[in-house]
C-alpha positions as CSV (number, residue, x, y, z in Angstrom):
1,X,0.0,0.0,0.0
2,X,1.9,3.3,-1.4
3,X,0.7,6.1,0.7
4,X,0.6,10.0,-0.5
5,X,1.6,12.2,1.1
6,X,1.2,16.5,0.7
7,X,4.4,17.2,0.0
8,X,6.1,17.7,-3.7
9,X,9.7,17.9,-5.3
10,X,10.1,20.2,-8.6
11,X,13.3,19.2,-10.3
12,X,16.1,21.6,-11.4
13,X,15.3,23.8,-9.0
14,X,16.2,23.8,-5.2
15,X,16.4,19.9,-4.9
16,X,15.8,19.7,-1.7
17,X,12.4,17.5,-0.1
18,X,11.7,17.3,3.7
19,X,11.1,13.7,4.6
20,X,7.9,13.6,6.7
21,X,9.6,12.8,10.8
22,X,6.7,9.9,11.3
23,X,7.9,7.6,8.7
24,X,11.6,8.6,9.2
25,X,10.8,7.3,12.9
26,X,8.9,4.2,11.3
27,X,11.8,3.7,9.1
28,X,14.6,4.2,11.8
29,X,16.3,6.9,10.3
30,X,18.2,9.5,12.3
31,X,19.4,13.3,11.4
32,X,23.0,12.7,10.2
33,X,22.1,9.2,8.3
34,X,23.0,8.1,5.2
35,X,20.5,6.6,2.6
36,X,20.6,5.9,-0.8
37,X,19.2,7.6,-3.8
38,X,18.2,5.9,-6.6
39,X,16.5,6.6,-10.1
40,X,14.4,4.0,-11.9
41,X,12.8,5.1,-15.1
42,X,11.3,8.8,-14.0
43,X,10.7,7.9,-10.4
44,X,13.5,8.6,-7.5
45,X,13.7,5.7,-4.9
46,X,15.1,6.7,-0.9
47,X,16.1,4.2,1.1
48,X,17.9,3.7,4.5
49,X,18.8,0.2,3.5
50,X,22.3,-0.4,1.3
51,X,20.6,-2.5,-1.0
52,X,19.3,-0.7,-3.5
53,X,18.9,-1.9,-7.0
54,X,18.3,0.9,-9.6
55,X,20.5,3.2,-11.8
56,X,22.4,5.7,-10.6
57,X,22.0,5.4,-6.6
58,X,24.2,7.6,-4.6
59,X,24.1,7.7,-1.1
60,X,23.0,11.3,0.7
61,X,23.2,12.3,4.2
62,X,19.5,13.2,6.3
63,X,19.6,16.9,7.7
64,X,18.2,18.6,10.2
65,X,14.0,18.2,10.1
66,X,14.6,15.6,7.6
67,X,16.2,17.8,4.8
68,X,17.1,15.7,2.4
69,X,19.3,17.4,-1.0
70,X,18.8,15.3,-4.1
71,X,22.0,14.4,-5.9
72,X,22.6,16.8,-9.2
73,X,23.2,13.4,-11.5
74,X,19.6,12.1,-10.3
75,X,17.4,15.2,-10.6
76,X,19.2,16.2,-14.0
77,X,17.4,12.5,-15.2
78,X,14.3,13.9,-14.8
79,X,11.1,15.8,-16.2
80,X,10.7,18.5,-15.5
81,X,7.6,18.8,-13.6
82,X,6.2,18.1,-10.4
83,X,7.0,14.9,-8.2
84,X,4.7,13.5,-5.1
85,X,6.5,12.4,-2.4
86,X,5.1,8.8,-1.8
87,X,5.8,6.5,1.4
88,X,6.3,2.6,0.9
89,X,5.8,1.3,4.4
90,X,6.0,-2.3,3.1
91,X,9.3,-1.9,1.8
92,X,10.5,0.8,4.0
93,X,11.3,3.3,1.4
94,X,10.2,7.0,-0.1
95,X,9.6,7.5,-3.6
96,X,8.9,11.0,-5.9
97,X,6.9,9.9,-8.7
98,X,5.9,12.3,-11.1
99,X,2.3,13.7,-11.2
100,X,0.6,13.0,-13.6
């Protein structure tokens, strides 16, 4: 069950998206974390676990309130419009998928 949330990622611009604190708590993941960023198709995968099995994944560290800066080789991949910022709790992870 993917669950939306309000909260939306426009690429080339500040690439930058706050990670909601609830599901970083759900998903154990602590100011000063790494997780991985990955790209697969038109849709950016974050996850705190290493695994992650797409093109381009780069690790990035988790700021302060969850800031989280999108790697300039991922968000240069993408369209530019809007992206929703999407919570996976199945499989732990956050995606930005484009709105369509």
């Amino acid at each position: 069950m993917i669950i939306e949330t309000e909260k939306y990622y426009i690429p080339n611009k500040r690439r930058v998206i706050l990670l909601p604190i609830a599901w970083r708590e759900e998903f154990n993941i602590d100011v000063e974390d790494h997780v991985l960023i990955g790209l697969n198709e038109n849709e950016i995968i974050i996850s705190p676990d290493s695994v992650l099995e797409t093109e381009f994944a780069k690790p990035a560290k988790v700021y302060k309130k969850g800031e989280l800066t999108i790697p300039k080789s991922i968000d240069e991949q993408l369209e530019p419009k809007p992206h929703q910022l999407l919570v996976d709790p199945v499989n732990k992870c956050f995606y930005l998928s484009p709105v369509n």
